[in-house]
C-alpha positions in Angstrom: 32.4 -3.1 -5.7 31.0 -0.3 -8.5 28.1 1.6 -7.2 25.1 1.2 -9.7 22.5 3.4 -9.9 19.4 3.9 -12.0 19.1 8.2 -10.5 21.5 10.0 -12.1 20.9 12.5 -9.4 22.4 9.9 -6.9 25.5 9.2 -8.8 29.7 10.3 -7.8 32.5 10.0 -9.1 33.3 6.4 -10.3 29.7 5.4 -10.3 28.1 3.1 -12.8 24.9 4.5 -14.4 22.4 2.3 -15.1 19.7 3.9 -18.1 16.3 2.3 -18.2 13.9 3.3 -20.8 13.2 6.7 -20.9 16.3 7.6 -18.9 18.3 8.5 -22.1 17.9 12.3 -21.4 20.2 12.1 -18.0 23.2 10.5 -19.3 24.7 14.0 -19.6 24.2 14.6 -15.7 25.1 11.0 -15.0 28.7 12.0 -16.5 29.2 15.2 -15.2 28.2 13.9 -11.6 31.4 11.8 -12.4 29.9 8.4 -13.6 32.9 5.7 -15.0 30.3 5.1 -17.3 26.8 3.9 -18.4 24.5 1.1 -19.4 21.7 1.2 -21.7 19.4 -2.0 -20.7 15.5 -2.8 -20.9 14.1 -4.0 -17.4 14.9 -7.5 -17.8 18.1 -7.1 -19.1 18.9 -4.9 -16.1 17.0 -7.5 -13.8 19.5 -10.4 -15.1 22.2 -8.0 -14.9 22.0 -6.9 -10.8 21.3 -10.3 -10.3 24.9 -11.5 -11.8 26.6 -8.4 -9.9 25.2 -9.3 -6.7 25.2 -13.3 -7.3 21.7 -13.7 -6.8 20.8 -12.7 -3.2 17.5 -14.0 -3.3 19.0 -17.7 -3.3 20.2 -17.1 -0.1 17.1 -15.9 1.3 13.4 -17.4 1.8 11.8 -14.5 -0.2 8.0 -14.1 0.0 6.2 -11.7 -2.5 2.6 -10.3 -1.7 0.1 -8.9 -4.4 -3.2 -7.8 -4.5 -5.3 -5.0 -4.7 -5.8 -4.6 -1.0 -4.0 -5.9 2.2 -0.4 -5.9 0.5 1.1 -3.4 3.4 -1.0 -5.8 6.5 0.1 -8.9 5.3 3.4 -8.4 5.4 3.7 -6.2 7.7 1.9 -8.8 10.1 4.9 -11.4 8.7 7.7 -9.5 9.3 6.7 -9.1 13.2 5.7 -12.8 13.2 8.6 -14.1 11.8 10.9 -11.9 14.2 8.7 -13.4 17.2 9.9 -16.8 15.3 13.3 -16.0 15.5 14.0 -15.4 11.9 15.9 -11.9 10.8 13.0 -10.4 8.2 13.6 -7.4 5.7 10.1 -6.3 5.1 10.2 -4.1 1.6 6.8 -2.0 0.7 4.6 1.0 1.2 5.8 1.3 4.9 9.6 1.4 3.7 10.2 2.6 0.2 9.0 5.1 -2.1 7.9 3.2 -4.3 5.4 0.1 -3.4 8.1 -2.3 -5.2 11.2 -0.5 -6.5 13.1 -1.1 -9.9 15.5 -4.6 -9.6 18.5 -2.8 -9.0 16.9 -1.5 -5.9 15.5 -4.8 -4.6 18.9 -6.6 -5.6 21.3 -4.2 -3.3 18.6 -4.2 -0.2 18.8 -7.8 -0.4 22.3 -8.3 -1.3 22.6 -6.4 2.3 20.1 -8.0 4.2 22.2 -11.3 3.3 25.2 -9.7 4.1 23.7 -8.4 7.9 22.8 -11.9 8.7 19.1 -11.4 7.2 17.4 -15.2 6.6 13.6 -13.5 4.9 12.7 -11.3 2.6 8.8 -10.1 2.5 7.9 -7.7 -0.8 4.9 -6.3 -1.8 4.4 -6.9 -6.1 2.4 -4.0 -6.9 0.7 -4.8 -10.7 2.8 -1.9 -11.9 5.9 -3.6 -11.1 5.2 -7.0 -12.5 4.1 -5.3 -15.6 7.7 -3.4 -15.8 9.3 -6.9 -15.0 11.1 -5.5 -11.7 10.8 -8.7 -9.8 12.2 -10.8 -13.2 14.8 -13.2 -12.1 14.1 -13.3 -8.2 13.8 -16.7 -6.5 10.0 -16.5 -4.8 9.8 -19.2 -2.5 6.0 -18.7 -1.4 4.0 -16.2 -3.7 0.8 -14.6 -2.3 -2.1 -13.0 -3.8 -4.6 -11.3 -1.3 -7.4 -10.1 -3.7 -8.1 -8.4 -6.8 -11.0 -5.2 -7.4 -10.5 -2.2 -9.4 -7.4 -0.1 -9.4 -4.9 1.6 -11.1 -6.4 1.8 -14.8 -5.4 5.0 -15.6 -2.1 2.3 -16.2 -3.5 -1.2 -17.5 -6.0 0.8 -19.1 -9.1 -2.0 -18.3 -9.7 -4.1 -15.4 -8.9 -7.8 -17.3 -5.4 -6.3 -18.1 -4.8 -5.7 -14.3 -6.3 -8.8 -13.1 -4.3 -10.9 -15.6 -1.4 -8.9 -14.2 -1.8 -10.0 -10.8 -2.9 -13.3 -11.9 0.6 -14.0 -13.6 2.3 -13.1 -10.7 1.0 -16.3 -8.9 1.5 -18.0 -12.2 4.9 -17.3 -13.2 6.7 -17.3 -9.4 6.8 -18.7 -6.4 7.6 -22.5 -5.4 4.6 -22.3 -3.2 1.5 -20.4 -3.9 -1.2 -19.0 -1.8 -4.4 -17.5 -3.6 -7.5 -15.5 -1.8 -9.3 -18.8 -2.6 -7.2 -20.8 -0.2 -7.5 -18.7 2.8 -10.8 -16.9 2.7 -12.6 -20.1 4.5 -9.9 -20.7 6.6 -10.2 -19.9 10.3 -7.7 -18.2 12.7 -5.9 -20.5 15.3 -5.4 -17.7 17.8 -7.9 -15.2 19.1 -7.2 -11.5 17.7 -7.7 -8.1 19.6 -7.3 -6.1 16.4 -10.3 -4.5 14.9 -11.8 -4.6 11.0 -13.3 -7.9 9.1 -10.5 -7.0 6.7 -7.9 -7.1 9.5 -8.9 -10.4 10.3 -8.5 -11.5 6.5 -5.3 -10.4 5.8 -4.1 -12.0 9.4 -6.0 -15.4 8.2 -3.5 -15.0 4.7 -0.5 -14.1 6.9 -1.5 -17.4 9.4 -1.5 -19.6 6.2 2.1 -17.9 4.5 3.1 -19.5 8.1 1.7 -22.4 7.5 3.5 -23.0 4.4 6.6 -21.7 6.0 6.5 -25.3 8.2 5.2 -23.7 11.3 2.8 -25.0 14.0 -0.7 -24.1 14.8 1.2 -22.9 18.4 4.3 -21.5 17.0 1.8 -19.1 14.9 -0.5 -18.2 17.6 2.4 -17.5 19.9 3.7 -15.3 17.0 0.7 -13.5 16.0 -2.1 -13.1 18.3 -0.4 -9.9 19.2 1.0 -8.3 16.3 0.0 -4.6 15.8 -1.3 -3.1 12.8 0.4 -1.0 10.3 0.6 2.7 11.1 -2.7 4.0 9.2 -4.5 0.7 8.2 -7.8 1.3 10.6 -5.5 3.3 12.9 -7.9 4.4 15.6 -6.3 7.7 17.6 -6.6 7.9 21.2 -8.7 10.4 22.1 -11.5 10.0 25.0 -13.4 12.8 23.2 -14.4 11.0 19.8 -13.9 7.7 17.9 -11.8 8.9 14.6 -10.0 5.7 12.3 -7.6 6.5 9.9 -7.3 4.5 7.2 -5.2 4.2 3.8 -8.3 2.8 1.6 -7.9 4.3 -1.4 -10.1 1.7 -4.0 -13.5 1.1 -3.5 -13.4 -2.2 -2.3 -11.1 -0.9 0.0 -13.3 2.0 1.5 -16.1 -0.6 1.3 -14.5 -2.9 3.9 -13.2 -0.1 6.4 -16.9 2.0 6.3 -18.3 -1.7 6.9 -15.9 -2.4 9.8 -16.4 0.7 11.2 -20.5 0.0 10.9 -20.2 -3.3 12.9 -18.1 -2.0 15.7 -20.1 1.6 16.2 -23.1 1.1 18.4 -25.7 3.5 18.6 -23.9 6.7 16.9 -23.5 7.8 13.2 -20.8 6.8 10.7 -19.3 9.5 8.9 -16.7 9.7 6.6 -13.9 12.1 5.1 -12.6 10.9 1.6 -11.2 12.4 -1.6 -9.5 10.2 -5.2 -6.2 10.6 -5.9 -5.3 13.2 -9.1 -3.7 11.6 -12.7 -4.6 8.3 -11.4 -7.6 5.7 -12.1 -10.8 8.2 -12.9 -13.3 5.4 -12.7 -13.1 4.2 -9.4 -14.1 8.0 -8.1 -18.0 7.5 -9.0 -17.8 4.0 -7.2 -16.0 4.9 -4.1 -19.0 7.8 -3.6 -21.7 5.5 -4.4 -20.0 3.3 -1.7 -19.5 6.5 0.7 -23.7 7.3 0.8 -24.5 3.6 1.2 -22.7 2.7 4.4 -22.0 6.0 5.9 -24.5 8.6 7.4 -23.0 11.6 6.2 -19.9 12.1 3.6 -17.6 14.8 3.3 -15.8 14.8 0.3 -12.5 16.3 -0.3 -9.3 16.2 -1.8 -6.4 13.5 -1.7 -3.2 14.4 -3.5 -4.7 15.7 -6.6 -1.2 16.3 -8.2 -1.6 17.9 -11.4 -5.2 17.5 -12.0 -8.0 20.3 -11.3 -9.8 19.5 -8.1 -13.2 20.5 -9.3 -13.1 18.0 -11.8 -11.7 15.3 -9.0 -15.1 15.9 -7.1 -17.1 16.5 -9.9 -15.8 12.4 -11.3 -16.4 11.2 -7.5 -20.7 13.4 -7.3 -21.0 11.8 -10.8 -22.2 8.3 -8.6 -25.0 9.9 -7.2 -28.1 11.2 -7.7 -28.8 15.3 -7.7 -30.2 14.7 -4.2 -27.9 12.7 -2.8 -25.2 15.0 -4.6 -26.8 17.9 -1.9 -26.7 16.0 0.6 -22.8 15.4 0.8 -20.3 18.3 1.5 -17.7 19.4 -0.3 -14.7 21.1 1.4 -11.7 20.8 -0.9 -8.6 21.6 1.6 -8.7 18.6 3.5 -7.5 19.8 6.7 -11.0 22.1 6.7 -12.7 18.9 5.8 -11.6 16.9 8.5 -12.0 19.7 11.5 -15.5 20.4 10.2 -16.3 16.6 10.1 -14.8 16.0 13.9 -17.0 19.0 15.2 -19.9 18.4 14.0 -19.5 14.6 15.4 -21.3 13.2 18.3 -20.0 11.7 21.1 -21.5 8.1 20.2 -20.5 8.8 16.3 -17.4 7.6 14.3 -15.5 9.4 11.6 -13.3 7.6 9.4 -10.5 9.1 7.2 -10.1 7.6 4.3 -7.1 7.5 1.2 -4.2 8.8 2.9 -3.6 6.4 6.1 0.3 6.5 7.2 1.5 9.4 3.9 2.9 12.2 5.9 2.2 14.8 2.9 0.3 16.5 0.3 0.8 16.5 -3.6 -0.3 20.1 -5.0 0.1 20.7 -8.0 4.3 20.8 -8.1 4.3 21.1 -4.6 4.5 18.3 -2.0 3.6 19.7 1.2 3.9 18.5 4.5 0.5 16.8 6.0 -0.6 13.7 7.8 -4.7 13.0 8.9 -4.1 11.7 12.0 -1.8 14.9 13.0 -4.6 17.1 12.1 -7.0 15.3 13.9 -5.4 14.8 16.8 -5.2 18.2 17.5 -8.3 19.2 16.7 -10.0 16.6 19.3 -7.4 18.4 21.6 -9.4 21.2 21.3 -12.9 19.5 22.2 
């Protein structure tokens, strides 16, 4: 079979170049890398398309699709080990395990093609709202479609907060035989007892219990297949260290950082919560006043700072985020901008009965400056600064 590809920079010799919008400009490379030729299609006509060449893979697998603002990444990433614990050969597809949340259809076509072909019997996706809006789930077979929650994100793309709700909402509306909204499972209890840690936690493993359910499992069969899953790597990742308690966590929206700094309130004791978080550069601007208006009210002491600012001037990063508070509240947060800085100051100046949590970056392993992508990860950095208490 042709190789397709949608990255010109991917393609050799005999290769079939697929052009998406905007992809006119690297038909010239595609040719000279050796392509047999090229394909000018919109998203749904490539969609159909992959789905034809690879005679529709997702009829030969149970495919479950996960949206929502937060809880995407734990949901299925609690699913995937479940369902292995089940017996059932899983392809988990998401933050964890592609660059992009949700790739393009050519993309999700071959890994599925392939998990058919390596015996796989269930695909689990997480549907960001950007890739429902650029149809790159059109044509695939959902059996169970899921929808977590919806708060503010990613406006800088659907420009108001009804056009990405009514994003996610179609979702549920347009796929999936079976179909599990936030409704349906936030009253619900577990059937197992849970060792993991965050109200959120427990949430997302209460969706994942009823995806199961639907699925035609037991009460017993689910305990026995979830009361000991772990949590994704940086979703309230707490690092061993017997010198502090430090979480690391990916909340990056402010209901997100809302529900970790409230998790990390509960299980904290007698000590101070503090917390280390920046916004994310080009992206959604008005979530940045929120998330520090949530930061003073939970927390005891806030360190901003930055988080992949990309092409945008810090200073005006943490000037959007102090716009949510008050001149006096504004003095009494600090502002390192290199985030390394701002997460060893923040550990040293910790108490022993305190917690810290790192917020926005969770599992990324980098940096993006600028043009530069540098190599970085929060709970590296922390760990060995607590090896130096």
């Amino acid at each position: 079979m042709k190789k397709y590809s949608i990255d010109s920079r991917t393609i050799n010799k005999g290769d079939i170049y697929i052009c998406l919008p905007n992809g006119e400009p690297y038909i010239e490379e595609a040719i000279q890398r050796g392509a047999a030729g090229y394909l000018v299609m919109d998203r749904i006509q490539c969609a159909n398309w992959m789905n034809q060449i690879y005679n529709f893979p997702s009829k030969k697998l149970v495919v479950i699709g996960v949206t929502g603002t937060n809880g995407k990444t734990s949901v299925c990433h609690f699913l995937g080990q479940a369902l292995e614990k089940l017996g059932k050969k899983p392809y988990v597809l998401g933050t964890l395990t592609s660059p992009l949340t949700t790739p393009e259809s050519i993309d999700i076509a071959q890994k599925m093609d392939a998990h058919v072909k390596n015996g796989g019997t269930h695909f689990v996706m997480e549907v960001s709202s950007h890739a429902i809006a650029q149809h790159r789930v059109y044509g695939i077979e959902f059996d169970i479609t899921a929808l977590t929650n919806i708060s503010q994100d990613h406006l800088d793309y659907h420009l108001t907060f009804s056009s990405y709700k009514e994003t996610k909402l179609s979702f549920i509306k347009n796929y999936g035989v079976l179909k599990l909204q936030s409704s349906d499972f936030l009253n619900k209890k577990l059937c197992f007892q849970s060792s993991l840690n965050g109200g959120f936690t427990l949430k997302n493993l209460t969706c994942t219990q009823e995806i199961l359910r639907l699925l035609d499992y037991s009460d017993k069969e689910i305990s026995l297949s979830l009361k000991d899953v772990s949590p994704p790597p940086g979703r309230f990742e707490i690092l061993k260290s017997t010198h502090r308690q430090v979480v690391v966590d990916y909340a990056h929206t402010p209901d997100g950082l809302k529900n970790v700094l409230e998790s990390a309130k509960e299980m904290l004791g007698n000590g101070s919560l503090h917390v280390v978080f920046g916004c994310g550069g080009d992206r959604d601007r008005g979530k940045r006043p929120k998330m520090a208006r949530i930061a003073v009210d939970i927390a005891d002491t806030v360190w901003i700072t930055q988080d992949n600012p990309r092409t945008e001037n810090p200073d005006q990063i943490v000037a959007d985020i102090l716009n949510g508070l008050s001149l006096d509240e504004q003095r009494g947060v600090e502002v390192i901008n290199d985030r390394a800085d701002a997460i060893e100051t923040a550990i040293l100046k910790m108490g022993e009965l305190d917690m810290l949590v790192i917020a926005g970056k969770g599992h990324e392993p980098y940096q993006i400056l600028n043009d530069r992508v540098i190599d970085f990860d929060d709970r590296l950095v922390a760990l060995k600064v607590l090896s130096t208490l």
